[in-house]
C-alpha positions, 0 to 999 in steps of 0.5 A: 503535476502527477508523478510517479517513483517507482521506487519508495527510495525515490520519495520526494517532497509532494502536496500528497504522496499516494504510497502504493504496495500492491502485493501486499502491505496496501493492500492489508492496511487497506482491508484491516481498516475496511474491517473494523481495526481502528488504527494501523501503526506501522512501522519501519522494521520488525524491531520496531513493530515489537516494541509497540506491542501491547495490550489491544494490539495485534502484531503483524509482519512478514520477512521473506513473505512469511510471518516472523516468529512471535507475530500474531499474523503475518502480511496476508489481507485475508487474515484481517478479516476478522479484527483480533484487536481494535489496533494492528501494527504492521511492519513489512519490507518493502510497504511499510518503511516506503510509507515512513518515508513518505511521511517524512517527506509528504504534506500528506499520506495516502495508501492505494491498492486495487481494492480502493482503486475508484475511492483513491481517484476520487479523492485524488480528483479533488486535490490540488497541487502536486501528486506523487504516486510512490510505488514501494517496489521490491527489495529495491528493484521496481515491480510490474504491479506497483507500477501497473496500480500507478498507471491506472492511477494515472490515467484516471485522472485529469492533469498535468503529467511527468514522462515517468507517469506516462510510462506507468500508464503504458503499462498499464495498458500492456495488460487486460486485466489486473491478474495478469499484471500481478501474476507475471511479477516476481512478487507473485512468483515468490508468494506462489513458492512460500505457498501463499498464492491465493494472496495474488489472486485476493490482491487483484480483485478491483474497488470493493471497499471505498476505504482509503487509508490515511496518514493521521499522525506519528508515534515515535517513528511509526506512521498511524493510519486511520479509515477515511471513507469516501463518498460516492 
């Protein structure tokens, strides 16, 4: 069965959950990895990231979208363009504590985001059992672009649906392209004010990287998330 929540509060038990936060944490665990990090360890709070600083790691996070004082780097994918480390913690408000709850909760973990979109369907296409695609939403409110991400999702795959799944595919289907989804979210909005639109714009671009990342232990209460390259 394909399900969606559209909210990372909403997770529950699932073969495979696919944690999605479009805007931007997926998106920037995603492009770390495609660029040479090894690992993400990301954490539930910005505390908690702090406390899994040390040397070879690069601390990054955003409140409020911009990057607390002490961080390496804040949340925006273009800044993990250049590894500064082989390991990054990140630890974000909505991405990162949906994706420590679906590590909870899940038998396993990936992460989606338009860059991998076509990676994540085709290692979703081989799966059995049930699927779970957790949109993060935003400060506990659900948002158009994760739902958006979720019905594309959806639709590109064979199967059994929930009500809840086609209704993400609904509306996806409101929009012609993937910018003008992002653009009309509140998220968008607020990132366009700190001054950090081009993250929009970087964030719609669609299936130019096949990494997807996954889940592939803990360490303490952070969820450690490695590449997994997908054939074509």
């Amino acid at each position: 069965m394909i399900d969606v929540a559209f909210l990372g509060a909403h997770v529950r038990p699932a073969a495979t959950a696919v944690v999605i936060d479009v805007l931007r944490a997926t998106t920037t665990i995603t492009l770390a990895l495609a660029s040479g990090y090894e690992r993400v360890l990301v954490a539930g709070g910005l505390e908690q990231a702090a406390a899994l600083r040390a040397e070879g790691r690069v601390l990054a996070g955003e409140r409020d979208c911009e990057r607390p004082p002490g961080f390496d780097l804040g949340n925006s994918p273009e800044e993990t363009l250049t590894p500064l480390g082989p390991e990054l913690i990140l630890a974000t408000t909505n991405g990162a504590p949906a994706i420590v709850g679906a590590v909870a909760a899940c038998d396993e973990v990936l992460l989606a985001c338009l860059v991998n979109e076509d990676a994540v369907v085709r290692e979703l296409s081989s799966r059995s059992g049930d699927i779970l695609l957790l949109c993060a939403g935003t400060n506990g409110s659900v948002t158009v672009e994760d739902t958006y991400l979720a019905g594309r999702l959806s639709a590109a795959l064979e199967g059994p649906k929930t009500d809840a799944a086609l209704v993400a595919e609904a509306l996806a289907g409101a929009y012609a392209e993937p910018i003008d989804a992002l653009e009309v979210s509140a998220g968008a909005k607020q990132l366009h004010i700190v001054g950090l639109g081009a993250d929009v714009a970087f964030c719609a671009q669609v299936s130019i990287t096949d990494v997807v990342p996954r889940v592939a232990r803990t360490v303490g209460d952070a969820a450690v998330l490695e590449a997994a390259l997908i054939n074509v």
